[in-house]
ZAFIRO-604634 format. One record per atom (N, C-alpha, C): z, y, x; residue in one letter. Coordinates in steps of 0.2 Angstrom, whole numbers, plus 2048, in hexadecimal, padded with zeros to 3 digits. Atoms other than C-alpha are relative to their C-alpha. Example, Ala and Ser with C-alpha at 12.3 -4.5 7.8 and 13.67 -1.06 7.14 Angstrom:
BEGIN
8007FA804A8277EA83EA800806804A7FF7FA7FCS8247FB844S8038057FCS
// end
This chain:
BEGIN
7FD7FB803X2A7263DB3X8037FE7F9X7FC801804X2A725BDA3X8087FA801X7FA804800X2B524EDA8X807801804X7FB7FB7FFX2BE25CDB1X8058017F6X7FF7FC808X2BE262D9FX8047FA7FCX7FE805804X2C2252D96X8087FF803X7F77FF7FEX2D3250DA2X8028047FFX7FE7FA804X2D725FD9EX8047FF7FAX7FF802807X2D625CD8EX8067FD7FDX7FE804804X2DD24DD8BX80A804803X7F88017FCX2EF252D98X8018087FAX7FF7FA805X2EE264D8BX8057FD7FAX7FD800808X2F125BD7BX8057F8801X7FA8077FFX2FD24BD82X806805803X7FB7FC7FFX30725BD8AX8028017F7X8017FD806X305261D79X8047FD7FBX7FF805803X30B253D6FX8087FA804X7F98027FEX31924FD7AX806805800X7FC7F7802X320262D78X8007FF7F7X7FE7FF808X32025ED65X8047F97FFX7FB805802X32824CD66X806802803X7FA7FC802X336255D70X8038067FDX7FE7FB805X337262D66X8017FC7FAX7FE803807X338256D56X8067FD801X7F9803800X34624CD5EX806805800X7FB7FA7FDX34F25BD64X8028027F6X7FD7FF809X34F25ED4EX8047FC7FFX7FD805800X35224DD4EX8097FF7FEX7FA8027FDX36224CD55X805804801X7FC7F9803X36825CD52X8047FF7F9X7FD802806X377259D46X7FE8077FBX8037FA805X371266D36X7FD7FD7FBX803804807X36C265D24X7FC8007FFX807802800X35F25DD1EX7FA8057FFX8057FD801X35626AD17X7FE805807X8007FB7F8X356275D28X7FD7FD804X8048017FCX34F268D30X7F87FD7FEX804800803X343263D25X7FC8057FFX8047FC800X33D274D25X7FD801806X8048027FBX33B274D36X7FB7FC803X8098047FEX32F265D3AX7FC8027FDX8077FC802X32526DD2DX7FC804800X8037FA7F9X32327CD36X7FD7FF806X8018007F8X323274D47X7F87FD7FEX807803802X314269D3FX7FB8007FCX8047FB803X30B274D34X7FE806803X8047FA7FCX30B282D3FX8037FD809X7FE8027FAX30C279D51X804804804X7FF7FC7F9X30B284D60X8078057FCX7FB7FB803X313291D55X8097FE7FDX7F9803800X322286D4FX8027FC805X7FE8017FAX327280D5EX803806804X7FB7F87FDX328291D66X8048017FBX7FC7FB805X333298D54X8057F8803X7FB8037FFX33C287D58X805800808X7FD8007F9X342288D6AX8018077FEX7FE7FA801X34429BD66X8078037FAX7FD7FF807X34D29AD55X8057F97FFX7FC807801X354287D54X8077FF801X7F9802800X363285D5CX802806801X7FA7FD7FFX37228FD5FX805800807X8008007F8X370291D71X803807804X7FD7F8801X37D2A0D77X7FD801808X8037FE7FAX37629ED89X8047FB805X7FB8037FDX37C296D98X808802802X7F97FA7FDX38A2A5D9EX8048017FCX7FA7FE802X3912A7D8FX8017F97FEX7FB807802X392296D89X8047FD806X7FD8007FBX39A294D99X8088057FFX7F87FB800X3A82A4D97X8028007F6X7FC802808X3A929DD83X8047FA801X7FA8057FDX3B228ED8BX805801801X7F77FD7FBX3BE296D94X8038077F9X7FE7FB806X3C12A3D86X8047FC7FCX7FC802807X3C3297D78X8087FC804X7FA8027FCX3D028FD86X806805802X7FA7FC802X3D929FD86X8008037F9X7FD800809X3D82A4D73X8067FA800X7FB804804X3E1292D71X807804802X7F87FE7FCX3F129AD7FX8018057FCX7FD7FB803X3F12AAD75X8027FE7F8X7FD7FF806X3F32A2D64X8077F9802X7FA803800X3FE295D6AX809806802X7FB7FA800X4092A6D72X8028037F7X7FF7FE807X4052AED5FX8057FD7FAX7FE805806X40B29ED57X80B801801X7F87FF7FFX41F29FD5EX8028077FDX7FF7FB808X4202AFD52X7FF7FE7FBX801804804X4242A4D47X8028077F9X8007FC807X4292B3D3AX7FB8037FEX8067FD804X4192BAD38X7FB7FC7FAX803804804X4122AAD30X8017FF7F7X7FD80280AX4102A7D1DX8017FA7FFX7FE806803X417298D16X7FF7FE7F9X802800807X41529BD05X7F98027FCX8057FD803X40429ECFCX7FE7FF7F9X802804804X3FA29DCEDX7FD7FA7FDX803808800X3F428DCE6X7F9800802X8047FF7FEX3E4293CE9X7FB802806X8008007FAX3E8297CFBX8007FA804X7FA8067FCX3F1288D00X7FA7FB805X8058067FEX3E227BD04X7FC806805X8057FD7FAX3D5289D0CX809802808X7FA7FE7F9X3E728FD18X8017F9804X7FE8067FDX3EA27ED1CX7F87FB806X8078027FCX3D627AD21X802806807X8017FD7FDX3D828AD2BX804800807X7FB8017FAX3E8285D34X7FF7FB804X8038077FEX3E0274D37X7FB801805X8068007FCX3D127AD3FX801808805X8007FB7FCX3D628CD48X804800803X7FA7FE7FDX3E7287D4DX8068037FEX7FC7FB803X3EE296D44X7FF8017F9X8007FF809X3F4299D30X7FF8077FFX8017F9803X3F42A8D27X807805801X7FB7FB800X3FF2B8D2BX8028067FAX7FD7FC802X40A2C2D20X803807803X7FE7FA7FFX4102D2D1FX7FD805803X8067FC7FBX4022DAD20X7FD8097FAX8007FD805X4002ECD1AX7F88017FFX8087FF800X3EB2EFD13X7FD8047FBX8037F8807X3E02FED0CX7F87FD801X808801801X3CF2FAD07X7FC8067FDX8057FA802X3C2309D07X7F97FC7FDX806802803X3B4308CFCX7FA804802X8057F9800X3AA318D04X800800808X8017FF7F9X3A4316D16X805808802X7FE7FB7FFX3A9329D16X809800802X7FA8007FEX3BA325D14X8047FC806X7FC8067FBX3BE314D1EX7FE806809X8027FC7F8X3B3322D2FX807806800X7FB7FB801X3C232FD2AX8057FD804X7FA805801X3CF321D2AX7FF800807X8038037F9X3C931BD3BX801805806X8007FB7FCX3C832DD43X806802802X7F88017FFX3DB32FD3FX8017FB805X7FE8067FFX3DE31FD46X800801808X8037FE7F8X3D6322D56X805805803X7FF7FA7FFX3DC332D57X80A800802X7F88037FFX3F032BD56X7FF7FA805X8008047FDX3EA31DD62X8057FF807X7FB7FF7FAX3F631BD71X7FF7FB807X8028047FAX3F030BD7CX7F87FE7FFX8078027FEX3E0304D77X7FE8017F7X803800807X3D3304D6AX7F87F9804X804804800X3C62F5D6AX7FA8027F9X805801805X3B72F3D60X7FA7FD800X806805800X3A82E8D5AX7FB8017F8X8057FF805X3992ECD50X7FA7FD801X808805800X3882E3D4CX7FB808800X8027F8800X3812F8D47X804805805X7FE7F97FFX385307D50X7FC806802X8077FA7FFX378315D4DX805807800X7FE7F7800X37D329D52X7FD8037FBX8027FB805X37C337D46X8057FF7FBX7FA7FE804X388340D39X8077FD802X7FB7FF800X398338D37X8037FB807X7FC8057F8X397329D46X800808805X8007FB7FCX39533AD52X8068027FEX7F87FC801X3A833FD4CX8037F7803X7FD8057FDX3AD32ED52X7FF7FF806X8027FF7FCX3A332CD62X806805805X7FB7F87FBX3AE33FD67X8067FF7FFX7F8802800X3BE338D62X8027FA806X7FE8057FBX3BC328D6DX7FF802804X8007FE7F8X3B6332D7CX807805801X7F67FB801X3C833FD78X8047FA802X7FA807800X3D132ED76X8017FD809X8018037FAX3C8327D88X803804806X8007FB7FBX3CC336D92X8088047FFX7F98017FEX3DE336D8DX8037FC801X7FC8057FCX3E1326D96X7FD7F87FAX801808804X3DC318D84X7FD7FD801X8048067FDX3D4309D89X7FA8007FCX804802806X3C430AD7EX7FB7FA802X8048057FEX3BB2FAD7EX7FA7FE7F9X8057FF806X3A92F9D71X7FC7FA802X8078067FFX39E2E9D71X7FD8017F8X806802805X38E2E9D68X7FA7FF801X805804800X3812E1D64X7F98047FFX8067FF7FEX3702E2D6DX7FD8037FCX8047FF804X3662E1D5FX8018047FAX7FD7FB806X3702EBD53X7FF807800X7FD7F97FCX3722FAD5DX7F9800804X8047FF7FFX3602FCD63X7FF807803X7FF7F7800X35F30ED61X805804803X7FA7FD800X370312D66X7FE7FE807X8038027F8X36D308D78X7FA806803X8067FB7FEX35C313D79X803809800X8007FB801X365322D77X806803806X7FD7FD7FAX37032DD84X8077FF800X7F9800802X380329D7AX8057FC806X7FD8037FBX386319D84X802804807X7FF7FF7FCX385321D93X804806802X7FA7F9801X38F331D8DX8077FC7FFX7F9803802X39C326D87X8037FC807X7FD8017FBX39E31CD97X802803805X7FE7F87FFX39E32BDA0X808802801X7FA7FC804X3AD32FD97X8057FB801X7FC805800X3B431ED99X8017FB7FBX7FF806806X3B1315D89X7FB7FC803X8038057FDX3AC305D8EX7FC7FC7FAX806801804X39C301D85X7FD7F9801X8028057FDX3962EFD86X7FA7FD7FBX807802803X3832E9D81X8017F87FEX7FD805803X3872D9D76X7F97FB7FFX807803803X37A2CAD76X7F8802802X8047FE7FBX36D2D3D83X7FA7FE7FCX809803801X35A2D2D7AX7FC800806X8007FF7FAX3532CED8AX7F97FA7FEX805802801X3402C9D88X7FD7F9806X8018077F9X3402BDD99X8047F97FEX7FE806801X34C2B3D91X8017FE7FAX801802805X3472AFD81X8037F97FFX800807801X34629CD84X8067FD802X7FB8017FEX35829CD8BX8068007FEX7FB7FB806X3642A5D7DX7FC7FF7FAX8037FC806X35F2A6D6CX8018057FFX8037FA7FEX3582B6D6AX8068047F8X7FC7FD806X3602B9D56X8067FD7FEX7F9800802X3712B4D59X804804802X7FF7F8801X37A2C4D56X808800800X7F87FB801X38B2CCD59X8028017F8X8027FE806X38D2CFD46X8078047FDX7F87FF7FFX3A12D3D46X8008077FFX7FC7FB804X3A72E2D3EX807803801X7F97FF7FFX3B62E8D45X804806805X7FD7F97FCX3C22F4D4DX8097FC801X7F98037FDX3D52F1D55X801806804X8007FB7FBX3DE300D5BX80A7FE802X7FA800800X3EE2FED62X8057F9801X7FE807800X3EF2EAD5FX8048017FBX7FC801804X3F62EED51X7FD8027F7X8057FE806X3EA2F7D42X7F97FE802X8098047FFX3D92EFD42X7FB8027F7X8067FE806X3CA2F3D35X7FB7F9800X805803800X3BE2E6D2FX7FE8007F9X805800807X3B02E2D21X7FA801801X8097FF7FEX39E2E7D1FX7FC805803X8027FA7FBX39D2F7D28X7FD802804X8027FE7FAX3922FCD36X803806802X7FC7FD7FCX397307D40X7F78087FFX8057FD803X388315D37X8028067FCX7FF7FD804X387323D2BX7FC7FE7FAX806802805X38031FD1CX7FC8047FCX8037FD803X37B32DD17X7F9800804X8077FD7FAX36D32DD28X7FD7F87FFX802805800X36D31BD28X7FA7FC7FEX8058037FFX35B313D26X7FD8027FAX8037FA805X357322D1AX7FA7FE7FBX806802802X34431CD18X7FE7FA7FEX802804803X34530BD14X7FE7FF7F9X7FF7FF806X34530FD03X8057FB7FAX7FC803801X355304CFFX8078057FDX7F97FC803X363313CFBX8067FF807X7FB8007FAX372315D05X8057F87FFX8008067FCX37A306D0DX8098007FCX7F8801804X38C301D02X8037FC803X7FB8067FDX39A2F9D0CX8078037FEX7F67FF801X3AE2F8D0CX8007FE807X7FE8027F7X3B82F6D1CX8077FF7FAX7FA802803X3CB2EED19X803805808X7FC7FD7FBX3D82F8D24X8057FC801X7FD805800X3E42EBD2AX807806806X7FA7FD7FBX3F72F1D32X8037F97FFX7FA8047FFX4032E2D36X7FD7F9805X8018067FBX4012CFD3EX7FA800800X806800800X3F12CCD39X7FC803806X8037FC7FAX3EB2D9D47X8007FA805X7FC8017FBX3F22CED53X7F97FA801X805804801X3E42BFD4FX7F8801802X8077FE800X3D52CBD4FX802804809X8018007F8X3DB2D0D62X7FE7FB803X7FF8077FAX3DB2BFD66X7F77FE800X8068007FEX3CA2BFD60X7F8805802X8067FC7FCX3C22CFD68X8027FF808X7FC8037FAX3CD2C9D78X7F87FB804X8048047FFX3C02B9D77X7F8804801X8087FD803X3B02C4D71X7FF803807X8027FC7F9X3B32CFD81X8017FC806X8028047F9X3B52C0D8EX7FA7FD800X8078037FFX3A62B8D88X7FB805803X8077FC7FEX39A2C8D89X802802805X8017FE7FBX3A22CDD97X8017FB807X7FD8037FBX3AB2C1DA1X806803804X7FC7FC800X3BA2CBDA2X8087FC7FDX7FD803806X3CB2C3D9EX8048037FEX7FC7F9803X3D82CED94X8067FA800X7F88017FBX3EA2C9D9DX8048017F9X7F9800809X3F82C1D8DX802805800X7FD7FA802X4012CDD91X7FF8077FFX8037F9804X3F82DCD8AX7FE7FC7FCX802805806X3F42D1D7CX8047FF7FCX7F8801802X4052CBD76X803801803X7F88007FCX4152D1D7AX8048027FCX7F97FF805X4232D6D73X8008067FBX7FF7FD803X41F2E6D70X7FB8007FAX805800806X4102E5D67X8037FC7FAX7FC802808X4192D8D5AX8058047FEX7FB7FB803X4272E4D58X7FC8067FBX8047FB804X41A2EFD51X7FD7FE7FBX801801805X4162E5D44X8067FE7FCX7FF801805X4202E8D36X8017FE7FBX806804805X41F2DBD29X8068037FBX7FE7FE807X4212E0D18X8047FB7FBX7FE806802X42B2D6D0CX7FA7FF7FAX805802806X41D2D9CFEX7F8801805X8098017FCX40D2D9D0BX7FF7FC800X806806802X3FE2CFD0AX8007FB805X8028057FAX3FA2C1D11X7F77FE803X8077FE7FFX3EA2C0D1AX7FF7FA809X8048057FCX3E02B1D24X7FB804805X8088007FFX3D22B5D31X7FF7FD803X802806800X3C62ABD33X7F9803806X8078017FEX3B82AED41X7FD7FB801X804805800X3A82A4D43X7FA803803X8067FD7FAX39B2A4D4EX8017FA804X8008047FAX39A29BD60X806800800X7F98037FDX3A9295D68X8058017F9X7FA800805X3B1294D56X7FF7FA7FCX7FE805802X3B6285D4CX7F77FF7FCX808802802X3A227ED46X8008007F9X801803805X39E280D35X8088057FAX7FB7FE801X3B0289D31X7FE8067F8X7FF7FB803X3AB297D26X7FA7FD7F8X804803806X39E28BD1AX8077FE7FEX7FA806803X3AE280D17X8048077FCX7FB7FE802X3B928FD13X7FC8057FAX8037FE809X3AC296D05X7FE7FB7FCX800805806X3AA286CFEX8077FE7FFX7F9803804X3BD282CFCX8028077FBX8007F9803X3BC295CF5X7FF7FF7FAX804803807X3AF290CE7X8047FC7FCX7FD807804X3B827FCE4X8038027FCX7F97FC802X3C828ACE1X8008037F9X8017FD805X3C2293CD3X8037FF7FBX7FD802808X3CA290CC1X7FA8067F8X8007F9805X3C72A2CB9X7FA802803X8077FC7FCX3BB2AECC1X7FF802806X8058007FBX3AE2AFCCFX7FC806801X8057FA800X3A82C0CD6X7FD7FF806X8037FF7FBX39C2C0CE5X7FD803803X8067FB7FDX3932CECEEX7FD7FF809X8048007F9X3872CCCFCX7FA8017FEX8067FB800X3782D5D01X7FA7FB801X8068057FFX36E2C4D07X8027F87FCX7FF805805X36F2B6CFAX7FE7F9804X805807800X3672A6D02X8047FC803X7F6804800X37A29AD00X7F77F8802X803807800X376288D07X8007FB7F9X800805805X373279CFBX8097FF7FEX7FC800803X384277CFBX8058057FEX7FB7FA806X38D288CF6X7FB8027FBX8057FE808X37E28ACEBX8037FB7FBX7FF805808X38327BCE2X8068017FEX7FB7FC800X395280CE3X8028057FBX7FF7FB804X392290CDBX7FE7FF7F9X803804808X388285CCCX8047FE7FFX7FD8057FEX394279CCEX80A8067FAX7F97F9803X3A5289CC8X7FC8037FBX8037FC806X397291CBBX8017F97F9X800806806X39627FCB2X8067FF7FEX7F8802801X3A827ACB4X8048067F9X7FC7FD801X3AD28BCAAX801806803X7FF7FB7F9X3AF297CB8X7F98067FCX8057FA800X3A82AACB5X7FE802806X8027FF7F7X39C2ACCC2X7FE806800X8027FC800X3962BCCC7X7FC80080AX8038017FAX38A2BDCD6X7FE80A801X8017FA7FFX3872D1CDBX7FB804807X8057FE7FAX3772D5CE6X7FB8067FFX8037FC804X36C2E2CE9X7FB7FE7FEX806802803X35D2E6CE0X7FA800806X8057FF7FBX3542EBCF2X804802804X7FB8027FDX35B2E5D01X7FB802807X8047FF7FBX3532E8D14X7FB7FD802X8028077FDX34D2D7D17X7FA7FD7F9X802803804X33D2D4D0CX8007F97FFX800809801X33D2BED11X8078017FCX7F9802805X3502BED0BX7FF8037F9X7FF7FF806X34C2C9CFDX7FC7FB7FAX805805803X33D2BDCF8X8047F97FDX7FE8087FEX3472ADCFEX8088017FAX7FE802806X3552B2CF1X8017FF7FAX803800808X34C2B3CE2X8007FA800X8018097FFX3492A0CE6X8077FF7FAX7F6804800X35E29CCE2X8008047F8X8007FC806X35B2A7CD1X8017FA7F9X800805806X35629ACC5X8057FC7FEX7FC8057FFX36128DCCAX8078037FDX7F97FF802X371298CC8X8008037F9X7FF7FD806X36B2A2CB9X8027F87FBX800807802X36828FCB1X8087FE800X7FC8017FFX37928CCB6X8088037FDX7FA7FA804X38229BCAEX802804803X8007FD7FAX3832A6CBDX7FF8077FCX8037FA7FEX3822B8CBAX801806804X8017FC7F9X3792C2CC6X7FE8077FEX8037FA801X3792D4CC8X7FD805805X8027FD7FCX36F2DFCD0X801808801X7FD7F9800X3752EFCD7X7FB802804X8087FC803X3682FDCD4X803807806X7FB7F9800X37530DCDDX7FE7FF80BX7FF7FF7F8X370307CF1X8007F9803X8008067FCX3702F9CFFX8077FC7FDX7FA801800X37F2EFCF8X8027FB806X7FD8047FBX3852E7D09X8077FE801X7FA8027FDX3962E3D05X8017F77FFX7FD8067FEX39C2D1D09X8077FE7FCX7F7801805X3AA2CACFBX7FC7FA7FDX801804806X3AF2BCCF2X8088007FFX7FB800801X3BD2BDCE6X8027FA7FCX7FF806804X3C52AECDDX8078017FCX7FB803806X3D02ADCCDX803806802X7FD7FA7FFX3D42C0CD1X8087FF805X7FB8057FBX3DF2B8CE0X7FE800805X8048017F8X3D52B4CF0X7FC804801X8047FC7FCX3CC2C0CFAX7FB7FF806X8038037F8X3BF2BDD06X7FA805802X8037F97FDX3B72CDD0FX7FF800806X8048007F9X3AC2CED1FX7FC804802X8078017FEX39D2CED27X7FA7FA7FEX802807800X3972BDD21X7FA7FF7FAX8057FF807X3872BDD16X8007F77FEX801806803X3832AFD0BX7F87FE802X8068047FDX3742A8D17X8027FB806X8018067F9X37129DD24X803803807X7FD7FB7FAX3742AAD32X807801801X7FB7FC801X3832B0D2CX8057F8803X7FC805800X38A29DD28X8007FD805X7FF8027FDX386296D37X7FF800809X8047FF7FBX38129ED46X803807803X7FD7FB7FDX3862B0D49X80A801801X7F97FF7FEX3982B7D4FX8018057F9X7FC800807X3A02BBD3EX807802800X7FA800802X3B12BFD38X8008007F8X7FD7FF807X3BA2BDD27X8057FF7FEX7F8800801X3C92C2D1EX8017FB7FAX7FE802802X3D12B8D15X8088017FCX7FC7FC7FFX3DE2C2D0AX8047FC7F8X7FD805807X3E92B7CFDX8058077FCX7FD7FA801X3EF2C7CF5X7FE8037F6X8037FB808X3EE2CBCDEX8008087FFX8007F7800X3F32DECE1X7F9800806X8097FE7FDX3E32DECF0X7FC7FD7FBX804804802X3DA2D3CE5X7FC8037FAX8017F9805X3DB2E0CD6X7FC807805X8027FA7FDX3D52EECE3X7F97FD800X805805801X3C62E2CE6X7FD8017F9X8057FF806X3C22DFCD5X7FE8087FCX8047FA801X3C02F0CD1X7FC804804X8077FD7FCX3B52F3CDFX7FB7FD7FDX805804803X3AA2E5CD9X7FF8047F7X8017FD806X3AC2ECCC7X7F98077FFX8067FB800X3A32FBCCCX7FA7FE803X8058017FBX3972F3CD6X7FA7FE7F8X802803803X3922EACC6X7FD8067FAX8027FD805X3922F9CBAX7FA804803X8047FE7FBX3872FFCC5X7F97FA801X804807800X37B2EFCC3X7FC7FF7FAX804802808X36E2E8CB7X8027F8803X8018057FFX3712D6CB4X7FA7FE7FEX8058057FEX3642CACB5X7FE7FC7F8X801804806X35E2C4CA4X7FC7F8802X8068057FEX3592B1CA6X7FB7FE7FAX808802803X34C2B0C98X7FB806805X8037FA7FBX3442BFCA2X7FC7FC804X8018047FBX3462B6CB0X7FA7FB801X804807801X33E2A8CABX7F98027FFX8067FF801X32F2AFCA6X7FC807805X8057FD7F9X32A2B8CB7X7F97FD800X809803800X3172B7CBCX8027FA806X8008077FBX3132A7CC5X800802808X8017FE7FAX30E2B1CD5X807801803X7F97FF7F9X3202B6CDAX8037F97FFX7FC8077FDX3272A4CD7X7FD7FC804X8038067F9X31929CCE4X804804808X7FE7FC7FCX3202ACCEDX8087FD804X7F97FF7FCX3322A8CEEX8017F87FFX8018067FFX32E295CEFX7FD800808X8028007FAX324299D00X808801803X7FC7FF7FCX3332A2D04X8077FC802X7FC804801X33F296CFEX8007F8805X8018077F9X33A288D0BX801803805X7FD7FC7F8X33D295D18X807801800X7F97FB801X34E29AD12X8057F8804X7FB8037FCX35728BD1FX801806805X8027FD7FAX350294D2CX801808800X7FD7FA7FEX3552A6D2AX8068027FFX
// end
């Protein structure tokens, strides 16, 4: 018995010890930054059993075998449709600002495609407004309406959308909805879906949280995409879930949730078909035929303006250029001369846009950072405080808005470049979920912009750094525990 027990034993902890040397190589050889992987081993070998399962579960950026399979074939027809896109040669901008020129030029390098002009753009400051906008929108729709949300919770103003897409579906419009599993929890569990398909809106569950296959997908990479396309021709994006804010998440005692959306009419649309086109072959396996894609008429519908903006989009995620949307906030930062306004809800930037941002405060550069004061995510709210010292130190000032959730997504540069999404300033955002970003070289939007951020700010306390400085020592070991975690969230 006892040398039953001894083999045992011994085959237990040599399994054991061989599931942690492949799990170390597998960090190993994982290309990724040091700090990320560093935190890693220290996990896997401080908390074994535990990190091991957080690493096979969390580590890579594993979309599964099906869809990394129909992400193949997608990214293989995305190239055919921007190559079709490309021979409209008058849509393209040729001319930019000086602090365009280099990000448009990385952009065309690595997607393929430059930035489009003549483009006409409304930016809503008020959930209220952009769900009105949207409702029209629909309501004028005539072939198709797509769309792509990370939230979509029922109640108040989404139920006047909801009833406009089943009217839309049941006079013949194509409605097509991907979203994300874990976003839309509530909304999956509720009767709506099944009222809407019903009717004919084609409702697709994004990213499946599916407890048998944990170890096959990573479980927290998320749909995150913000977007709408009706027509192929007017398209909505930015920070907005698809929610009311006045219902929205009432109790966490955070305030109501502040977003913008951009409303987009001209070429530009034609780039974010191409990539809901993709989003909808991967999740479903369905492939959307050029010719309802691009044709003749759909370009004729775009209008280009002789004074409309110009505007890049940039998704990122899987099957999109690796790394793309770090590079295009660091050549953002570099660009800088004059002033820097920033607003994100989750602050935990990599080593090098942190330094970046140090880097534009010291040079000269007005930096202005704009987050809230209380956000949903107590680790990121911890794991921000971390990044505090450094940028006050630096000349950073950071404000905290007191007035609600501020989840808008922006960075503006030298009152001139625009950069408006879904894309937070963490690790999730930067390298791993499905994302979008505009990119809007435009000083009349740019102005629009900064007087959103203006208010965002008078609406702010800044952050005094002698204060700062003399916090209690318990929350700096606080946000030092969390600041070694901050690769990993």
């Amino acid at each position: 018995m006892i040398a039953m027990y001894t083999i045992f034993n011994c085959i237990f902890l040599c399994s054991y010890w061989i599931l942690i040397a492949l799990v170390t190589f597998r960090v190993l050889v994982k290309r990724r930054a040091v700090p990320s992987s560093m935190a890693w081993l220290l996990v896997i070998y401080i908390l074994p059993l535990i990190g091991v399962i957080t690493y096979l579960l969390f580590g890579e950026s594993n979309l599964g075998k099906q869809r990394s399979s129909r992400s193949r074939i997608a990214w293989l027809s995305t190239v055919r449709r921007i190559q079709i896109l490309k021979t409209y040669k008058h849509i393209f901008s040729t001319e930019h600002s000086a602090i365009a020129t280099s990000l448009f030029k990385l952009c065309e390098h690595r997607q393929g495609i430059g930035a489009l002009k003549g483009n006409k753009i409304q930016l809503f400051r008020k959930t209220n407004d952009a769900i009105a906008s949207l409702i029209k929108d629909i309501e004028l729709a005539q072939h198709s309406i797509d769309m792509v949300f990370y939230i979509w919770e029922s109640g108040g103003l989404v139920d006047h959308v909801i009833k406009k897409l089943i009217m839309a579906a049941k006079r013949g419009i194509q409605c097509r909805i991907i979203l994300d599993s874990a976003g839309c929890t509530s909304f999956f569990n509720s009767s709506y879906p099944n009222i809407m398909r019903q009717a004919g809106v084609n409702v697709v569950e994004a990213l499946h949280v599916n407890l048998l296959r944990i170890f096959l997908r990573r479980m927290d990479l998320r749909q995150h995409r913000k977007m709408v396309l009706i027509d192929e021709h007017i398209a909505y994006a930015g920070s907005m879930n698809m929610v009311d804010p006045q219902l929205f998440k009432k109790n966490i005692g955070v305030g109501q949730w502040i977003d913008i959306m951009v409303r987009i009419d001209g070429p530009a649309t034609s780039v974010m078909s191409i990539i809901f086109s993709s989003d909808w072959e991967i999740e479903t396996g369905q492939h959307v035929l050029l010719p309802l894609l691009l044709n003749t008429r759909v370009m004729a519908a775009h209008e280009l303006i002789p004074t409309g903006h110009t505007i890049q989009i940039i998704p990122s995620g899987p099957g999109c250029p690796e790394g793309i949307i770090h590079q295009i906030l660091l050549i953002s930062l570099y660009e800088a001369r004059k002033k820097l306004i920033i607003t994100t809800p989750y602050l935990v930037p990599s080593d090098d846009l942190l330094h970046a941002i140090c880097t534009a405060a010291q040079r000269g550069v007005e930096v202005h950072i704009i987050i809230p004061k209380h956000n949903d995510s107590l680790l990121v709210n911890w794991a921000s405080r971390a990044f505090f010292s450094e940028l006050l130190q630096a000349g950073v000032l950071i404000h905290q808005f007191q007035n609600g959730l501020l989840h808008v997504k922006s960075v503006l540069v030298d009152q001139q470049l625009s950069l408006i999404g879904t894309v937070n300033l963490d690790t999730r955002s930067l390298w791993l979920n499905f994302e979008i970003t505009l990119v809007i070289d435009s000083q009349e939007f740019s102005n629009e912009l900064e007087k959103t951020q203006q208010h965002y700010i008078s609406h702010s306390r800044v952050i005094d750094p002698q204060i700062w400085a003399n916090r209690p020592y318990w929350e700096r070991v606080i946000e030092r525990l969390f600041y070694f975690l901050s690769p990993l969230l």
